[in-house]
C-alpha positions in Angstrom: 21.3 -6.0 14.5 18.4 -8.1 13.3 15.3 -6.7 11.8 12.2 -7.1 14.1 8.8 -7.4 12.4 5.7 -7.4 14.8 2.7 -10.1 13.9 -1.0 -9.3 16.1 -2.7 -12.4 16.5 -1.5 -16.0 16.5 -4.5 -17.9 14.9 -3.7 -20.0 11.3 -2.6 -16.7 9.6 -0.7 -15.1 12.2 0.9 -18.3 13.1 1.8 -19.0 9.1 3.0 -15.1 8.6 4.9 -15.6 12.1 6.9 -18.7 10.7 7.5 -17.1 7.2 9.6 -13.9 8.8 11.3 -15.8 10.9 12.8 -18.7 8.8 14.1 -15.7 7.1 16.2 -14.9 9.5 13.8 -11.9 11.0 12.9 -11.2 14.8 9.1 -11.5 15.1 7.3 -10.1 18.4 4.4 -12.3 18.1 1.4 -10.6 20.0 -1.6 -12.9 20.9 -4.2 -11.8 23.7 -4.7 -15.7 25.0 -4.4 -16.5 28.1 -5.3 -12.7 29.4 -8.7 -12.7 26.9 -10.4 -14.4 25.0 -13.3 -14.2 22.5 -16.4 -15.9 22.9 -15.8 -18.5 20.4 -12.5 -19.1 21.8 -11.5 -21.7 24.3 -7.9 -23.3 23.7 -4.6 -21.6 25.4 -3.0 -23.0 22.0 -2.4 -20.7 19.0 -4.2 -21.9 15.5 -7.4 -22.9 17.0 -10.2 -24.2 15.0 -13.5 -22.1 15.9 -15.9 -23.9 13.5 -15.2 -27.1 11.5 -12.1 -29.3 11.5 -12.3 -29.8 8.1 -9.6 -28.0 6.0 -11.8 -29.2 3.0 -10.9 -31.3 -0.5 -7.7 -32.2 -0.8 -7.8 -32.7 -4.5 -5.5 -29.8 -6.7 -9.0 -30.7 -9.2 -10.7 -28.9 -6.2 -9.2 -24.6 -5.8 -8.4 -24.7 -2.2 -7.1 -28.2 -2.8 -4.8 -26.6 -5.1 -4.3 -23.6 -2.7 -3.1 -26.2 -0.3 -0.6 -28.4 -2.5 0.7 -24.4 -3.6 1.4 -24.0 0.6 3.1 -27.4 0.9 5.4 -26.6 -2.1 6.3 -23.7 -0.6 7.3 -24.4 3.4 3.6 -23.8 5.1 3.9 -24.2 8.7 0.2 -24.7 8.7 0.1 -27.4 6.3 2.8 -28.9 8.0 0.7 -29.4 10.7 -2.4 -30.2 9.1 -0.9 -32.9 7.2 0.8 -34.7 10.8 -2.7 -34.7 12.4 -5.1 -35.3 9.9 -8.0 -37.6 10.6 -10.0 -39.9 8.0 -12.2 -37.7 6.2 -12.6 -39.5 2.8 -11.5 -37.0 0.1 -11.2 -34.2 2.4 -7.8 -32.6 4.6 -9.6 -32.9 8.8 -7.5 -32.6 11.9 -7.2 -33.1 14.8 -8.5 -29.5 16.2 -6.4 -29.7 19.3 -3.2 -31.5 18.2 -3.3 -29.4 15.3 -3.3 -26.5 17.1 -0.3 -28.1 20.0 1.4 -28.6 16.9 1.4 -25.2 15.7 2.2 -23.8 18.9 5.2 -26.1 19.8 6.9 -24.5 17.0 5.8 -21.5 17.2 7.2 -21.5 20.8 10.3 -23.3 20.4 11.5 -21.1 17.3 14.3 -18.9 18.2 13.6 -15.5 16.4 9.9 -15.8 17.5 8.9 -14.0 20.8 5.7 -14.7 22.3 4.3 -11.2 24.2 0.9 -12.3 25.5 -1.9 -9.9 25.8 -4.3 -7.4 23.5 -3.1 -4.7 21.2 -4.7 -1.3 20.8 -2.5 0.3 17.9 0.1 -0.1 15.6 3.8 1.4 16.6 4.8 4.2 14.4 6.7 3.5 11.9 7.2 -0.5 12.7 6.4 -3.6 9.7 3.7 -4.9 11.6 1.4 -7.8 9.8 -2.0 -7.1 11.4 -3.9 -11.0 11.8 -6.3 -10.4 14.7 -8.5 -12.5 13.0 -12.4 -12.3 12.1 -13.2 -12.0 16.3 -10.8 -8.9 16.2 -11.3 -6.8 20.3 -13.7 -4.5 19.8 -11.1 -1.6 21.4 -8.4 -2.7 17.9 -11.7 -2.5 15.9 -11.9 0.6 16.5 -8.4 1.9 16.0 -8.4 -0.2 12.5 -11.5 1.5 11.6 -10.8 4.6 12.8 -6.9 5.4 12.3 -6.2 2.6 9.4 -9.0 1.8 6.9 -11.7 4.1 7.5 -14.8 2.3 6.6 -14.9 -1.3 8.6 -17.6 -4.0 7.7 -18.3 -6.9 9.8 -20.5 -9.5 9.2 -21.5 -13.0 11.7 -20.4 -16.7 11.4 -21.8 -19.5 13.0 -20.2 -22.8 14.3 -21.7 -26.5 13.7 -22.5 -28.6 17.0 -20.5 -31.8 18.0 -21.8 -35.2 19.3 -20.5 -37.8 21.1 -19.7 -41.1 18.9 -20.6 -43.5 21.0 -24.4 -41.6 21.4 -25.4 -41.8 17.9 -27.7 -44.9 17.0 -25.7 -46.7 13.9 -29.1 -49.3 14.0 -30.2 -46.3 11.5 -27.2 -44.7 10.5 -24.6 -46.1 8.1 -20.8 -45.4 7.6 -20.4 -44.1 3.8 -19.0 -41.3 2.0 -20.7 -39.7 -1.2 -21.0 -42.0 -4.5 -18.0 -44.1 -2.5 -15.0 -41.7 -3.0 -12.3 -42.5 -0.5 -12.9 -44.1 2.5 -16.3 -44.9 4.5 -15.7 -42.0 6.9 -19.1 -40.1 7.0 -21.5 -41.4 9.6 -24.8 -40.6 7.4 -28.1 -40.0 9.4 -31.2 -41.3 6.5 -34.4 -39.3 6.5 -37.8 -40.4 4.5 -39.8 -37.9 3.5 -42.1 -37.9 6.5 -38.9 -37.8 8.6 -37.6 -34.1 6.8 -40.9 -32.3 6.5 -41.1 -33.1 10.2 -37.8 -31.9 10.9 -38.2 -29.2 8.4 -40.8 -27.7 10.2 -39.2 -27.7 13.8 -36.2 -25.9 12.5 -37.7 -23.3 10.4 -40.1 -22.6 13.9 -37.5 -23.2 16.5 -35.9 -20.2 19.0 -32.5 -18.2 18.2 -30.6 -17.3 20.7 -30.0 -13.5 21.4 -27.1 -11.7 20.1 -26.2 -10.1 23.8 -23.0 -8.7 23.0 -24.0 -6.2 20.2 -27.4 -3.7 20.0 -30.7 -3.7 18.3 -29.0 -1.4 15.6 -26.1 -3.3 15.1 -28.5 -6.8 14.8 -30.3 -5.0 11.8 -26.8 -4.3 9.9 -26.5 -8.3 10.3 -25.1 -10.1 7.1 -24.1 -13.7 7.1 -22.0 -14.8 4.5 -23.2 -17.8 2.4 -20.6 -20.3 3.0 -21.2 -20.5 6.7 -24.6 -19.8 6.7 -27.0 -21.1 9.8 -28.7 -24.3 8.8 -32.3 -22.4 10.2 -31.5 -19.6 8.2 -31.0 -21.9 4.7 -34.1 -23.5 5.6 -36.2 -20.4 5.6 -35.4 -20.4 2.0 -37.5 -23.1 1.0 -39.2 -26.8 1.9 -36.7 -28.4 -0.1 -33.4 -25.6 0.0 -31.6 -28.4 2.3 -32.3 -31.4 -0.5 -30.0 -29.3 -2.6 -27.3 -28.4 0.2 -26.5 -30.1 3.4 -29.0 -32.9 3.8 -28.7 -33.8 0.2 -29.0 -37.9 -0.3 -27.4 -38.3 -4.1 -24.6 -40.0 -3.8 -25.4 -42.1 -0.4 -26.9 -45.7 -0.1 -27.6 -47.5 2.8 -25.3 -50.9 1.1 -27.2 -52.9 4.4 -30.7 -52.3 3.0 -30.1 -51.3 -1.0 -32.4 -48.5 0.1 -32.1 -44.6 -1.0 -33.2 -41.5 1.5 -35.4 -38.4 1.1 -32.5 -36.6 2.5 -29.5 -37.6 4.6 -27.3 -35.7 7.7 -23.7 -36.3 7.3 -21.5 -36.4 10.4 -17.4 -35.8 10.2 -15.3 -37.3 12.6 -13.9 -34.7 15.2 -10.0 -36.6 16.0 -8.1 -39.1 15.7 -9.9 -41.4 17.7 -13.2 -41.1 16.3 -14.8 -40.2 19.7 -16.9 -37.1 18.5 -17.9 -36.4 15.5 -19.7 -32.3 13.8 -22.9 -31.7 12.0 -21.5 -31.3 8.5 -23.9 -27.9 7.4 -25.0 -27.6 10.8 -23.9 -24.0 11.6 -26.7 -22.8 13.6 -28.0 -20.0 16.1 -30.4 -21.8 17.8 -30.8 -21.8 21.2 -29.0 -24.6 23.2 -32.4 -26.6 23.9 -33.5 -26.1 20.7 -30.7 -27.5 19.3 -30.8 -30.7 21.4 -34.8 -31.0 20.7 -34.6 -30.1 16.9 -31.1 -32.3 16.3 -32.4 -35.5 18.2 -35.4 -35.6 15.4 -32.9 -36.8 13.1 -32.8 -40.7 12.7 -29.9 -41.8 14.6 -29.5 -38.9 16.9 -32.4 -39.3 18.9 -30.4 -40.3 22.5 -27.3 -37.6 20.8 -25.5 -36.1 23.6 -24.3 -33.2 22.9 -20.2 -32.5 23.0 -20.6 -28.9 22.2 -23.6 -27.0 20.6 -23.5 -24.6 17.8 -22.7 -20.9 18.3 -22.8 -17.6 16.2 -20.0 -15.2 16.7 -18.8 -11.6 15.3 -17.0 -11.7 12.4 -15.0 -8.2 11.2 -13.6 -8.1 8.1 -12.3 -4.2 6.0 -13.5 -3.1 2.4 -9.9 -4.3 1.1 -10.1 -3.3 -2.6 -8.3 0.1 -2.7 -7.0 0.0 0.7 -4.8 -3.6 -0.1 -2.4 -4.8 -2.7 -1.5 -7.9 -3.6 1.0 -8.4 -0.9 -1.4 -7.5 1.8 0.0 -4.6 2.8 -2.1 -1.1 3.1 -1.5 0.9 -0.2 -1.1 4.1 1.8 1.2 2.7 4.2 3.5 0.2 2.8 4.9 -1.5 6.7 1.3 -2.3 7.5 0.1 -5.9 6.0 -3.5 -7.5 6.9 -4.0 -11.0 6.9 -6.6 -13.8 7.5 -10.6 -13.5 6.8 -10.2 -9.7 8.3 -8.9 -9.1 4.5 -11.8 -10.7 2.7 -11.0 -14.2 2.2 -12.8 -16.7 3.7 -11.8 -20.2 5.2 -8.9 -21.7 7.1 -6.5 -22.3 4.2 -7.2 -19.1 2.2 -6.6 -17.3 5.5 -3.2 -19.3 5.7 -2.7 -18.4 2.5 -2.8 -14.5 3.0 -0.7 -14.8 6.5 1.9 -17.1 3.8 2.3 -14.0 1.5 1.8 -11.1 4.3 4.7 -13.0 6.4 7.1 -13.3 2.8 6.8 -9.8 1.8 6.9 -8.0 5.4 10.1 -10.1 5.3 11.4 -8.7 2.1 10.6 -5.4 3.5 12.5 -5.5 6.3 15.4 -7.0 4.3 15.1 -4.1 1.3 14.4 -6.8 -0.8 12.0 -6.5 -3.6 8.4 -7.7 -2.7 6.7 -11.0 -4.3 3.5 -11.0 -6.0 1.9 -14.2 -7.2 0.6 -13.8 -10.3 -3.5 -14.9 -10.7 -2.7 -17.7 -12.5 -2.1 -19.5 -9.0 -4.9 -19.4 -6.4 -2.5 -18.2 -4.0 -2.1 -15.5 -6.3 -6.0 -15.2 -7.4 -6.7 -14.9 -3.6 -4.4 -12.1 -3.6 -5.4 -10.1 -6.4 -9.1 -10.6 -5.6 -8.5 -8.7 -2.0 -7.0 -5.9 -3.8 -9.0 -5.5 -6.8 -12.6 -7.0 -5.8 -15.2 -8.4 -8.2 -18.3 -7.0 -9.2 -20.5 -5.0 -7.0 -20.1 -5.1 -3.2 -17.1 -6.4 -1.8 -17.8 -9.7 0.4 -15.7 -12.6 1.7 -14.2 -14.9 -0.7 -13.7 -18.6 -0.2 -10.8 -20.4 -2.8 -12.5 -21.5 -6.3 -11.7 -21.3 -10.2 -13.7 -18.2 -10.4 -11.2 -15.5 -9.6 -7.9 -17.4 -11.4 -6.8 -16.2 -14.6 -8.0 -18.2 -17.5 -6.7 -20.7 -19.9 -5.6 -19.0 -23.3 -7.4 -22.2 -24.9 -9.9 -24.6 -24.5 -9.8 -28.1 -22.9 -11.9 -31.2 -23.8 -13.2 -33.4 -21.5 -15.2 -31.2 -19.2 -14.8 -29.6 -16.1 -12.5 -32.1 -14.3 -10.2 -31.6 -17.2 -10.0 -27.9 -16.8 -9.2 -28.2 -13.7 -6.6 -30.1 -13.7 -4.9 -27.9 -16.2 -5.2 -24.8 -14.1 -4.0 -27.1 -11.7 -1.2 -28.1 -13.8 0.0 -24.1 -14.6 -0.3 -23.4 -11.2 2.1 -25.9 -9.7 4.8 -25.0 -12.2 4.5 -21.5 -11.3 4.8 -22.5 -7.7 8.0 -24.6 -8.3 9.8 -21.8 -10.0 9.1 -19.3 -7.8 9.6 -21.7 -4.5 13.5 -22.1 -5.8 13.8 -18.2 -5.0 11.5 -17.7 -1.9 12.4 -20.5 0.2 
């Protein structure tokens, strides 16, 4: 008889850890609680949805999740499979399609043989079963619990928030301009200009304007709040400072106006939304606001005065465990060696790193259930890095970790030519490591 490996959850790391077992020959009982619940930033019947941005980010290997994704498509990633059949013009960056992505996805998910689909919302984990555990950052609150409780003792959860969309054909391009920054890849941004009257104006209606109220979750659990940096809300950032957005999302080096020759105080950037171009995010523009706050502050920035709105931003729950101690670098519990965690519930942060950990959860509860001995990437990948940065941690608390050159294992020497160069040689290592070790793993 065939092994049977459970997976919870069929978002991007589910779905990758899913694909991995069974292309090894596995039975996987893929549990997903869409259609019979959903979350409040979920909407799509599909599997893999995209909650927040379609952007998968750079796809350079000079860029660490660049490199994270060349290390998936080297090495059979159902997810970049996908990705890489619906991508959209983004310039330099990997952006999809959101929903033929995630048809994509589900087809084969759905059509594989050794996967079965069993709809509806776990509470525990089966004694004694390899179960890969990739309910996702929006994990029930009733599995919450039980993870908290019977698993990892000490769970942490923190909020993300999700950019608003706009209709194309609503935004005025009499002020805006097609252009990405300092002219790398193609003219794919649609860039909103602001002079300096413009920002302080706009400046001061965001940093005054209403948030919406965090219904679902008590007073208490509102003060415990924590937003992690990469997804902060665009109010929030503001707060910081007059000029905090110059140096993040509405920053204008790097973007001319070719019609008028003319520089801006500060600049919006808008990424197209799918294939056709119809609808296009608020690159930065993660926000909390209330719905018509967002439609008064947004529609101060040039170009987006008459903006209909597609869908407005939203803030949502985000659970992720204290993972150094309780994970190795295979994902799986270090007290209980057939439980595995995957996606931002084990610390890492973003689409692709989230794939990443479902890539080498999936592998290794395969191995398990084959006797086979486990794989672990060494840090000198960023698949690896990833890996060893969930189990080990860094310095001081414990938070969610986005891909970057940080956490790999350095160079024994130096390289000339700057940063660029550097990269390119961790780049370089990487790669080769991945090659060897995709002739045994795939």
């Amino acid at each position: 008889m065939k092994k049977t490996v459970n997976v919870f959850g069929a978002g991007l790391a589910g779905c990758e850890a899913a694909w991995q077992i069974a292309r090894r020959g596995i039975n996987v009982r893929l549990f997903e609680m869409k259609p019979e619940k959903y979350t409040p930033a979920h909407h799509s019947r599909d599997f893999a949805e995209l909650v927040c941005s379609n952007s998968l980010r750079s796809d350079s290997t000079t860029n660490a999740v660049g490199l994270l994704k060349e290390e998936l498509r080297r090495m059979g990633s159902l997810i970049m499979e996908a990705a890489d059949a619906t991508r959209v013009p983004a310039g330099s960056a990997l952006a999809v399609d959101r929903d033929k992505f995630s048809a994509y996805i589900t087809q084969k998910i759905r059509e594989n043989e050794n996967i079965t689909v069993i709809a509806g919302e776990v509470t525990e984990v089966p004694d004694g079963e390899i179960t890969v555990i990739a309910t996702g950052p929006l994990t029930s609150d009733v599995f919450a619990e039980y993870i908290s409780h019977e698993l990892v003792g000490d769970g942490l959860h923190f909020f993300d928030a999700a950019a608003p969309i706009v209709d194309a054909q609503s935004i005025n391009m009499d002020v805006a301009f097609f252009a990405s920054r300092y002219d790398k890849g193609d003219a794919d941004y649609i860039n909103c200009p602001m002079t300096e009257e413009q920002y302080s104006a706009f400046w001061e209606a965001l940093v005054t304007a209403d948030e919406a109220t965090l219904k679902d979750f008590d007073k208490e659990e509102q003060k415990k709040l924590k937003v992690f940096e990469g997804c902060m809300p665009v109010e929030v950032m503001a707060r910081r400072g007059r000029d905090t957005l110059l140096f993040g999302p509405l920053k204008p080096v790097g973007l001319v106006d070719k019609r008028t020759g003319s520089k801006s105080h500060a600049v919006v950037q808008l990424r197209r939304e799918n294939d056709e171009g119809s609808m296009y995010n608020l690159v930065g523009f993660q926000t909390h606001l209330t719905f018509p706050e967002q439609r008064r502050v947004f529609r101060m920035i040039p170009g987006l005065e008459n903006a209909e709105f597609l869908r407005y931003g939203v803030m949502h729950r985000n659970t992720y465990i204290n993972s150094p101690g309780k994970l190795d670098a295979t994902y799986a519990m270090k007290d209980r060696e057939n439980i595995f965690f995957a996606g931002q519930m084990t610390g890492v942060e973003g689409y692709i790193e989230s794939t990443g950990s479902g890539f080498v959860a999936g592998l290794n509860a395969a191995s398990l259930a084959l006797g086979e001995e486990k794989t672990v990437f060494p840090k000198t990948t960023m698949i690896g890095a990833m890996a060893h940065y969930v189990s080990e941690g860094g310095s001081g608390d414990f938070v969610p970790m986005n891909a970057n050159f940080g956490i790999i294992e350095s160079l024994p020497m130096r390289v000339k030519g700057g940063k660029i160069a550097k990269y390119e040689k961790y780049a370089e290592r990487s790669l080769e490591i991945i090659e060897e070790m995709a002739d045994k793993i795939l």
